[in-house]
N, C-alpha and C positions, 0 to 999 in steps of 0.2 A: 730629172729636174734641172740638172748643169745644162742642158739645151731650149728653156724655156726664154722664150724671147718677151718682156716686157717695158714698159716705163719703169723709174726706180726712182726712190726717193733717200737722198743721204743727208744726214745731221749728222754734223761735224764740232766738234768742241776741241778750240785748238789755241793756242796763247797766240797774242796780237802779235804781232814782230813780221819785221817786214819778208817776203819770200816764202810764205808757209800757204799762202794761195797757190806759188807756182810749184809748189811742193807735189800739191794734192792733184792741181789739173795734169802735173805729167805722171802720174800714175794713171791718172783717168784714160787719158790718152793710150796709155802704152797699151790699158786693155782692150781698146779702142770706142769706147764710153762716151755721147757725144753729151755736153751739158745743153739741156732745153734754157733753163731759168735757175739764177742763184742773188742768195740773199745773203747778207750777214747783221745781225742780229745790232742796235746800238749798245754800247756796253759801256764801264768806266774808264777809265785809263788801269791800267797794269791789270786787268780782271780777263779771265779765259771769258774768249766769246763763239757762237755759234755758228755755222756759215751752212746754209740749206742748199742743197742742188736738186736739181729736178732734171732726167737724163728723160733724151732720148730713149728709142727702143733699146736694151743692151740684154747680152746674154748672161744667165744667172750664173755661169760658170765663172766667166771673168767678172764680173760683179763680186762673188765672193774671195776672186784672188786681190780682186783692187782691195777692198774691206781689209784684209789679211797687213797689206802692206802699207795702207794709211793707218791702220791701229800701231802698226809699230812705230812709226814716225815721232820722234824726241816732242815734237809739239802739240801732239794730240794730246788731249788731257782726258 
């Protein structure tokens, strides 16, 4: 299954603050994850909001290492 090549869809819940975009896409990156389409959700001021990405083809191996290393991230909620 780590070899299964498809689109992937990621929901992100992550506190607003600036730099936690560029947080996420250079992980994406590293695994080399291309983003097709991303959203972020409108929210209130100081309330965790969502941010949806819609990938490229990517491989499910590194998909689950990218998962791994954005869950860890201080601003993922």
């Amino acid at each position: 299954m780590d070899q299964l090549v498809c689109p992937y869809y990621f929901r992100v819940t992550v506190l607003d603050r600036p730099g936690v975009l560029s947080l996420i896409t250079t992980i994406l990156g590293k695994y080399a994850i291309s983003i097709k389409s991303m959203r972020q959700q409108e929210h209130d001021s100081n309330e965790p909001v969502f941010i949806v990405f819609m990938t490229h083809q990517a491989v499910e191996g590194d998909v689950k290492n990218a998962i791994k290393e954005i869950d860890a991230l201080d601003v993922c909620t």
